[in-house]
Phi, psi and omega in degrees: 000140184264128184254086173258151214257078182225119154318128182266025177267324179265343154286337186274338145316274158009285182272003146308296183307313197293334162295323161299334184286300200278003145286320218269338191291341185254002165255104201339303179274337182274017209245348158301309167279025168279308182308319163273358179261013192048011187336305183324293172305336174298321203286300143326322137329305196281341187271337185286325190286309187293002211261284196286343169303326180290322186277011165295330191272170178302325169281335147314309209284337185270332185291342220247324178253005159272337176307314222255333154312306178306284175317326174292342186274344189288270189338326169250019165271316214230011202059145237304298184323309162297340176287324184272314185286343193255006197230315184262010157279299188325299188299309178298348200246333161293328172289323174305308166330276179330304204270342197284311179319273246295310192295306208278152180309350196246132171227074182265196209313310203278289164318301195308287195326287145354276187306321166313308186287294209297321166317320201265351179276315191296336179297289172311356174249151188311171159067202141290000169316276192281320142334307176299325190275340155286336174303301166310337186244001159296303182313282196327316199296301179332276178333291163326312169289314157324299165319302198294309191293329186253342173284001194204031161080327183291013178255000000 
């Protein structure tokens, strides 16, 4: 679970902007200079901050122990190791997904989506693997919500 110090006043900031960034992308004069600002990849950010800002709440913490719940019933239905391939590949593969939009030029719907999942996806995997990529994406969330969070007075 990522325990990043994002407010949930600053993810619902978070999944404010981002709504506002992907309206502002549909509006005839403002969607050029949307086009050249990457609004997209932002809009992302901000769906991730708000994502990990969510598993702060109570209803994070039951989405975050049922993920995790699974994984334990998987891991002792089929063993450990097969339990680690069927619960942290996805999560690895959803994170690959994810990191491939942001560096390539196309970033849509199916990333947004991406970004909603991966705090709480990011918890199965294993090892240091899976430390590094919650760390990393705690790092990401903090900043961001920081940002978002001082941008609307709340830092």
């Amino acid at each position: 679970m990522i325990d990043a110090a994002v407010s949930a006043a600053a993810g619902g900031a978070c999944a404010g902007s981002a709504a506002l960034l992907y309206y502002a992308e549909r509006l005839p004069g403002v969607s050029r200079i949307t086009e050249r600002l990457h609004t997209d990849r932002i809009q992302s950010v901000c769906i991730l901050t708000a994502a990990a800002a969510m598993v702060a709440t109570p209803a994070g913490r039951w989405w975050n122990e049922l993920v995790n719940n699974i994984n334990t019933w998987l891991t002792g239905l089929v063993g450990q190791w097969t339990g680690l391939l069927v619960t942290g590949l996805p999560a690895l593969f959803v994170l690959l997904m994810f990191a491939n939009d942001m560096v390539t030029r196309r970033v849509e719907h199916r990333t947004r989506v991406l970004a909603a999942l991966l705090p709480v996806l990011a918890s199965t995997i294993p090892g240091p693997i899976g430390h590094g990529v919650v760390t990393g994406l705690g790092w990401l969330a903090e900043t961001a919500g920081r940002l978002v969070g001082g941008a609307f007075g709340m830092a």
